[in-house]
Backbone as CSV, one residue per row, in Angstrom:
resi,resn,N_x,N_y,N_z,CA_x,CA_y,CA_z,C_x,C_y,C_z
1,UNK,-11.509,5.859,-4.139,-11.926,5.601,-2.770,-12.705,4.298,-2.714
2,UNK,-12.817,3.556,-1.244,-13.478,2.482,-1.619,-13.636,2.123,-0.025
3,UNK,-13.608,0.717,0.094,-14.627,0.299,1.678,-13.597,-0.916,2.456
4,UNK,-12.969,-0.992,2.649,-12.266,-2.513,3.624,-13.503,-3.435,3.675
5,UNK,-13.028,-4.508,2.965,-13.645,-5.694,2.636,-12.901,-6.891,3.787
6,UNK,-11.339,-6.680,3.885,-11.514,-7.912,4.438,-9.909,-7.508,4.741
7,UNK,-9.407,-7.994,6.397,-8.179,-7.830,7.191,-7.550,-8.590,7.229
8,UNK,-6.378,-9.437,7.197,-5.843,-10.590,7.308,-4.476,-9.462,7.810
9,UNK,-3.963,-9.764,9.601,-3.081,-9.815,10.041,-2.505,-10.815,11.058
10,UNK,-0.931,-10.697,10.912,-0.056,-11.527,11.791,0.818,-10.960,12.498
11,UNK,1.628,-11.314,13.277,2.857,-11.044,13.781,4.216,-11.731,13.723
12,UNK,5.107,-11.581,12.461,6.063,-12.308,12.634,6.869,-11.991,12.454
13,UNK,8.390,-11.928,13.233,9.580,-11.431,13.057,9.800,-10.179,13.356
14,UNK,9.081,-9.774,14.669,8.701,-8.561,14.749,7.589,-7.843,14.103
15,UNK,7.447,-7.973,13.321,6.664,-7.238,12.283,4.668,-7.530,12.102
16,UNK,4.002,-6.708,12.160,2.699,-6.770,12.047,2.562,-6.955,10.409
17,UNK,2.510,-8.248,10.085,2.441,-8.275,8.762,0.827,-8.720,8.650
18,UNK,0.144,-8.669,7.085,-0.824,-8.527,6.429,-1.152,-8.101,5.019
19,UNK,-2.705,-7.941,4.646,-2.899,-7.080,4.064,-4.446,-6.998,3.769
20,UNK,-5.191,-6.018,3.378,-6.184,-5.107,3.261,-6.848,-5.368,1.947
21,UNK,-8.164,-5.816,2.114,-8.272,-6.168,0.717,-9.709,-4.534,0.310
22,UNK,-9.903,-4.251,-0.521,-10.768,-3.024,-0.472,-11.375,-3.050,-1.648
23,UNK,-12.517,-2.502,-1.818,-13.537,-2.657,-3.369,-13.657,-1.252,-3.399
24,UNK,-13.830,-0.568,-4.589,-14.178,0.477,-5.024,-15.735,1.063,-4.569
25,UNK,-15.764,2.444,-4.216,-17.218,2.626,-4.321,-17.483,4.026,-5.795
26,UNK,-18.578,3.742,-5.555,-18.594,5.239,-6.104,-18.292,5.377,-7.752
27,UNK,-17.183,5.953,-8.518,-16.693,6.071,-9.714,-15.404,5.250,-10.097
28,UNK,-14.685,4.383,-8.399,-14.237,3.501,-8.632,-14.711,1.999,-8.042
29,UNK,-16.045,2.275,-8.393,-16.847,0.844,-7.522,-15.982,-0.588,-8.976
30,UNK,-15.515,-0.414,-9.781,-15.463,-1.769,-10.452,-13.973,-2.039,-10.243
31,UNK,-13.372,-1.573,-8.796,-11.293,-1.971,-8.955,-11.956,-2.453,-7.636
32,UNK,-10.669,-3.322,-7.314,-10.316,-4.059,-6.373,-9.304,-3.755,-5.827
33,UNK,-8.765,-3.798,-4.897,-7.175,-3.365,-4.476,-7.029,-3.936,-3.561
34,UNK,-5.583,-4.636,-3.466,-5.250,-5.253,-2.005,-3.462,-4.641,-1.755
35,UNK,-3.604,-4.026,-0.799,-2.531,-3.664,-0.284,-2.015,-4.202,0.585
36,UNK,-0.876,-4.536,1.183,0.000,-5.349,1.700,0.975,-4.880,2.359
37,UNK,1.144,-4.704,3.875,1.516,-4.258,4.705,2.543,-5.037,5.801
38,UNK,3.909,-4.422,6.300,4.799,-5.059,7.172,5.141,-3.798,8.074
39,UNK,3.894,-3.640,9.523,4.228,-2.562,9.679,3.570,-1.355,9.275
40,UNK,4.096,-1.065,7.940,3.879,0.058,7.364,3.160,-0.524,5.500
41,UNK,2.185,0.363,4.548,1.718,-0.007,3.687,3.010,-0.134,2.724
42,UNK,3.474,-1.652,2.357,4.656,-1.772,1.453,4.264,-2.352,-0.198
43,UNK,3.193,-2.811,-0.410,2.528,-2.819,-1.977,1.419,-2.513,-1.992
44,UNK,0.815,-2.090,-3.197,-0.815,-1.866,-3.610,-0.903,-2.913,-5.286
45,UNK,-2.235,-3.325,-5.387,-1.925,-4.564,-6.596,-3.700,-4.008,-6.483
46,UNK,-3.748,-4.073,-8.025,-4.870,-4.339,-8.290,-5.142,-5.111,-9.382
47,UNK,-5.893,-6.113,-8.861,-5.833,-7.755,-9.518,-4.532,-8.220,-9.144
48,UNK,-4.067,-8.782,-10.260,-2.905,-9.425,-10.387,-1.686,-8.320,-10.928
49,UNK,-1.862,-6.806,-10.780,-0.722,-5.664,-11.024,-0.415,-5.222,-10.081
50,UNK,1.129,-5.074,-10.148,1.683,-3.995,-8.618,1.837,-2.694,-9.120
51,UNK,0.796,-1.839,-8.408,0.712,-0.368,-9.205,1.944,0.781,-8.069
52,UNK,1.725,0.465,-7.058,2.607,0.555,-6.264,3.697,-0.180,-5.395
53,UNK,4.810,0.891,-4.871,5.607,-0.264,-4.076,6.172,0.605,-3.271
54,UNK,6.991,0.056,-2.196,8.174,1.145,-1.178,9.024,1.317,-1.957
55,UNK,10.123,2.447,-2.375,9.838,3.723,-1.164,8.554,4.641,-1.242
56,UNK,8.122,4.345,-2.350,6.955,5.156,-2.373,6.003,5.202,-1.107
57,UNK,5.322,6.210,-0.670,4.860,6.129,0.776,2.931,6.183,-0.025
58,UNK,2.748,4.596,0.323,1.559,4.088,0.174,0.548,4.351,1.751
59,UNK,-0.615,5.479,1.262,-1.354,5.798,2.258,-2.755,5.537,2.345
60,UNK,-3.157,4.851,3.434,-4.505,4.624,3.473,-5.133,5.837,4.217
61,UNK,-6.336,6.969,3.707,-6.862,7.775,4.984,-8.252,7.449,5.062
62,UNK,-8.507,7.733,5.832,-10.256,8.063,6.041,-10.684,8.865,5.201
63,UNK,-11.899,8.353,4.609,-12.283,9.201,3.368,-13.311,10.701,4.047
64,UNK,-13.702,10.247,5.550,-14.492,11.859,6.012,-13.373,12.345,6.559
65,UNK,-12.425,12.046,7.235,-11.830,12.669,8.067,-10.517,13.644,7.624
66,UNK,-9.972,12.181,6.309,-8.836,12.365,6.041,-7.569,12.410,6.684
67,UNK,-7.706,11.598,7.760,-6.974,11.257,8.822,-6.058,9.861,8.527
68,UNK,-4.899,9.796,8.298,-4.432,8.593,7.591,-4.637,7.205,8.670
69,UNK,-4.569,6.088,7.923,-5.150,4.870,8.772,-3.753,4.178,9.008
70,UNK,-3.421,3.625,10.009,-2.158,2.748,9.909,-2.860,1.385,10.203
71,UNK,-1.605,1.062,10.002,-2.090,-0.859,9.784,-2.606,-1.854,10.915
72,UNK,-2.069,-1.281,11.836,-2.755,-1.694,12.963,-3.974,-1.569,13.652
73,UNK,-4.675,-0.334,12.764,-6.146,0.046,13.211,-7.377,0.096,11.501
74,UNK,-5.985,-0.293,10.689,-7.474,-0.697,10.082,-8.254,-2.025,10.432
75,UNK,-9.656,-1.528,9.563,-10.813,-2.916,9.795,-11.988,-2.669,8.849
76,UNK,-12.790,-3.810,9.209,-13.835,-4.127,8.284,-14.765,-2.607,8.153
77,UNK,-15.113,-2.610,6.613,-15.873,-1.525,6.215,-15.204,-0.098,6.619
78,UNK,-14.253,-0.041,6.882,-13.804,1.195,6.919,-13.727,1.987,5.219
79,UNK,-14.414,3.145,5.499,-14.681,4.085,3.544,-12.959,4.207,4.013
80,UNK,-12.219,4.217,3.120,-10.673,5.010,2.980,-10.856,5.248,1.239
81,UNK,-9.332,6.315,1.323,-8.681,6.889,0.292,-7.830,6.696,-0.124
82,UNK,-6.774,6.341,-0.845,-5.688,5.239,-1.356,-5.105,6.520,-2.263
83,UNK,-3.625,6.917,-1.459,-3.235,7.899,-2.300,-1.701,7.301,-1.947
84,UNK,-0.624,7.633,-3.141,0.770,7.813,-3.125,1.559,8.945,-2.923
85,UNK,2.991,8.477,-2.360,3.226,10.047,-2.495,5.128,9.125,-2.790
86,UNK,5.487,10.502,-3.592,6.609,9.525,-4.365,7.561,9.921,-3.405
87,UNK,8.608,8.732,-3.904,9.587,8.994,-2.603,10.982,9.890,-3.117
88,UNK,11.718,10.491,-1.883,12.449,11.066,-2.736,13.821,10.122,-3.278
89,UNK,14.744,10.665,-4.342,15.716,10.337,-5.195,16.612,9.277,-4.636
90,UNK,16.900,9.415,-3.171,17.948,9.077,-2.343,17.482,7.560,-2.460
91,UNK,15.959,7.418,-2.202,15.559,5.983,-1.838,15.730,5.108,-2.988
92,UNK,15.236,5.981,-4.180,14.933,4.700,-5.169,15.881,4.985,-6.230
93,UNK,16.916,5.464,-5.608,18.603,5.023,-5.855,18.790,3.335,-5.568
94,UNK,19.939,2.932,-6.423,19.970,1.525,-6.501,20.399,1.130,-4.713
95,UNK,20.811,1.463,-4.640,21.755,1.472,-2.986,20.300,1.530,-2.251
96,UNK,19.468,2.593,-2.347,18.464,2.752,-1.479,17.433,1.880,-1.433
97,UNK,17.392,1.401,-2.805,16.359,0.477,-3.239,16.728,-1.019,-2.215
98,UNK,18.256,-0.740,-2.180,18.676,-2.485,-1.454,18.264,-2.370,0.140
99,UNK,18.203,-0.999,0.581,17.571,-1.190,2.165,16.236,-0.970,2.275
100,UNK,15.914,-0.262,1.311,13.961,0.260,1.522,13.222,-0.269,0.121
101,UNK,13.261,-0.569,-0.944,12.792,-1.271,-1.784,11.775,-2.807,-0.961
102,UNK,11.116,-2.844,-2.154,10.753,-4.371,-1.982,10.952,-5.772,-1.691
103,UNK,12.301,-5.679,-2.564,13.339,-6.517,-1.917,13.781,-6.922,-0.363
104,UNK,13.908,-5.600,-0.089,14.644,-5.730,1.538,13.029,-6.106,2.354
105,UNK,12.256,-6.419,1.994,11.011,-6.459,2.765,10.631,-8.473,2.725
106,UNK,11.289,-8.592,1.363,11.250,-9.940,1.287,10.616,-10.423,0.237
107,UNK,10.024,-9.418,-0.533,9.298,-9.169,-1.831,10.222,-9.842,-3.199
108,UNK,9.840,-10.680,-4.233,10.082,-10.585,-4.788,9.893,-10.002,-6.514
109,UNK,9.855,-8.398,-6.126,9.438,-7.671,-6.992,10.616,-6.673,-7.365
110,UNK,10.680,-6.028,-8.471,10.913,-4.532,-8.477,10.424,-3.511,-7.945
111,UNK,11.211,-2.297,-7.683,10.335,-1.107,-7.181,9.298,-0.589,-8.169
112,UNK,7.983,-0.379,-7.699,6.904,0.031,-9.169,6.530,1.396,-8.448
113,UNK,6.902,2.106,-9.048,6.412,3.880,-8.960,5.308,3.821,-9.508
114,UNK,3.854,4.487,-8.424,2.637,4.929,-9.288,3.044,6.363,-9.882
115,UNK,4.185,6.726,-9.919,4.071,7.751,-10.882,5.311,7.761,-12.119
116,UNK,5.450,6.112,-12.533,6.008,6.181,-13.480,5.365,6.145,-14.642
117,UNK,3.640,6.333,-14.630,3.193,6.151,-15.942,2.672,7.846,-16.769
118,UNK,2.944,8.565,-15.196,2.712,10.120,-15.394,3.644,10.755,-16.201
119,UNK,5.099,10.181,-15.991,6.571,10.788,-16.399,6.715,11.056,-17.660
């Protein structure tokens, strides 16, 4: 869990693009994380690592409420919770990967599962 440090959004091509930069509090006060959003949360990186990516469904919530945050209403100092939830089979199929992957977003990354280090 940690605190919104700092917002950087745009609008282009349709799309509410950005991203969220956030510091740890607490037992993760020494990570950094910046997540990166088109729309919807499409990477998480901490430092210079992509720990997450789409299809995986990258969620920001409120850490009292637990009420998830979308991208358009986060902001400064907001406490959130930074959780994944894996996507299913269909997506991060090669085929699926070419419409909902990283790629199709404009990314030039691979898909990174936070739960490929669990497997």
């Amino acid at each position: 869990s940690g605190k919104v440090m700092d917002v950087a959004r745009r609008t282009t091509g349709g799309f509410l693009r950005g991203q969220a930069q956030l510091v740890g509090l607490d037992e993760d006060r020494e990570r950094k994380l910046t997540v990166e959003f088109q729309n919807e949360w499409i990477i998480a990186r901490e430092g210079d690592e992509v720990i997450a990516t789409t299809p995986d469904l990258i969620c920001l919530l409120d850490s009292q409420s637990g009420e998830g945050i979308g991208t358009e209403i986060i902001r400064y100092g907001q406490r959130v919770t930074v959780i994944a939830l894996p996507a299913p089979p269909v997506l991060t199929s090669p085929k699926g990967l070419e419409h909902v992957g990283p790629r199709a977003f404009g990314y030039d990354l691979d898909f990174r599962s936070v739960f490929a280090e669990a497997g």
